[in-house]
C-alpha positions in Angstrom: -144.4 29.9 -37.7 -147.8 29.3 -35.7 -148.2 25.9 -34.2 -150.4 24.3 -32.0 -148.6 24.4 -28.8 -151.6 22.3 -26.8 -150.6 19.0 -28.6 -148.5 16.7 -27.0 -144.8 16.9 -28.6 -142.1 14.7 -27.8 -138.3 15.3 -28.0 -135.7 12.1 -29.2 -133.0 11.3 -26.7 -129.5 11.9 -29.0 -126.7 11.1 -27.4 -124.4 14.4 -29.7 -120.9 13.1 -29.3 -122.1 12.3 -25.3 -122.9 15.3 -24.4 -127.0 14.6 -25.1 -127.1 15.6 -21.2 -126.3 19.0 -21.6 -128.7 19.7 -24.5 -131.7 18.2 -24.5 -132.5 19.7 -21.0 -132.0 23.4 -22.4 -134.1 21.9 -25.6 -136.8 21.0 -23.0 -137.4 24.1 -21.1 -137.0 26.0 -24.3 -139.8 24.7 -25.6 -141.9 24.4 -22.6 -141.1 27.9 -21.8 -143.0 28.8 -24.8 -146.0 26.7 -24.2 -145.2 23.5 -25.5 -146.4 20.3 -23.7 -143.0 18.4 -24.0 -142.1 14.7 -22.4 -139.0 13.5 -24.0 -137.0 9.7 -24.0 -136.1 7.0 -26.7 -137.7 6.4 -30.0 -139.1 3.0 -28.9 -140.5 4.9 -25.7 -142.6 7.7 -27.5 -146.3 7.9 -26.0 -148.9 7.0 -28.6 -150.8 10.4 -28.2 -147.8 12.0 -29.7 -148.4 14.4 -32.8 -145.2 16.1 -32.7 -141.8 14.6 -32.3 -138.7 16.6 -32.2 -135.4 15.4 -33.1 -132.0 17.1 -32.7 -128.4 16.8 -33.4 -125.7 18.8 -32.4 -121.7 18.7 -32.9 -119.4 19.9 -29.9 -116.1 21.4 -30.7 -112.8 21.4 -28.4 -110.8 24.4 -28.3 -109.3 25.2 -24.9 -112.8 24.1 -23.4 -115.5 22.8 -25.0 -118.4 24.4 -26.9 -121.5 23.9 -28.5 -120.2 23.6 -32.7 -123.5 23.1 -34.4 -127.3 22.7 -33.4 -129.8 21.5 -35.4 -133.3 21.1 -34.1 -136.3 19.6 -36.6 -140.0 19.5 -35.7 -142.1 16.7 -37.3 -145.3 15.6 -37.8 -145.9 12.2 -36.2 -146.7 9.4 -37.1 -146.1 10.0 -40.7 -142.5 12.1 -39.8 -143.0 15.1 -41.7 -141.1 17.8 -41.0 -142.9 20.9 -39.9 -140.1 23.3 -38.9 -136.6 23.2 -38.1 -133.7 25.8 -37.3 -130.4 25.6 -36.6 -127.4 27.3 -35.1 -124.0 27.7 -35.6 -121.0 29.3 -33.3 -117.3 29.3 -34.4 -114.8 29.5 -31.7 -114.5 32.9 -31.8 -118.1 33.4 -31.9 -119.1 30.7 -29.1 -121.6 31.6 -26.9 -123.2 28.9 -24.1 -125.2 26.3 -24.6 -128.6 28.0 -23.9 -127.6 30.7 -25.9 -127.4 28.4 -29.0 -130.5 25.9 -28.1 -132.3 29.5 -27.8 -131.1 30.7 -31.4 -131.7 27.4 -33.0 -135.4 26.8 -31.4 -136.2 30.6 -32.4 -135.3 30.1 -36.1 -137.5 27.1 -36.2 -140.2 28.9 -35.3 -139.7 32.2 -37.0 -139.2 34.4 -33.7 -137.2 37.6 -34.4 -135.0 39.7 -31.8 -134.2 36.6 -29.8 -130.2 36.3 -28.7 
């Protein structure tokens, strides 16, 4: 999906079952690693220049150690909160791979990048 990278965008604080710290980070540079102009915080702290909000949620998972369940990453359209994109990823225990490897698949699927890990 093409998007316009330039516009301000603005990624929700979610606190995932407390582990918010570990995520949004990754979420962060991902994103500003691929040209987006990101600042991120609370809802009630979103700059009004904002045209693009993006909100997360993700679901950790305890076996042995802990691991990143679920991802799901949406891109809206502020102020109106339409969504644009979104993507998502999902690791079983088996399957578990590190956090950045899963904020990478999930922020690749919502924007339509193939060959990414």
């Amino acid at each position: 999906m093409k998007l316009d990278r330039s516009r301000p965008a603005y990624v929700i604080e979610n606190h995932c079952d407390g582990r918010s710290s570990e995520v949004q980070p990754l979420l962060v540079q991902s994103l500003q690693e691929r040209g987006f102009k990101i600042s991120q915080g609370t809802e009630s702290k979103r700059p009004a220049d904002v045209t693009t909000v993006v909100r997360y949620d993700c679901q950790w998972h305890w076996d042995i150690t802990w691991y990143l369940l679920d991802l799901q990453v949406g891109l809206y359209e502020a102020p109106e909160n339409l969504l644009i994109a979104s993507g998502h990823s999902t690791r079983s225990s088996l399957a578990r791979a590190p956090a950045n490897v899963v904020v990478e698949e999930a922020i690749g699927a919502m924007l339509g990048e193939t060959g990414k890990p």
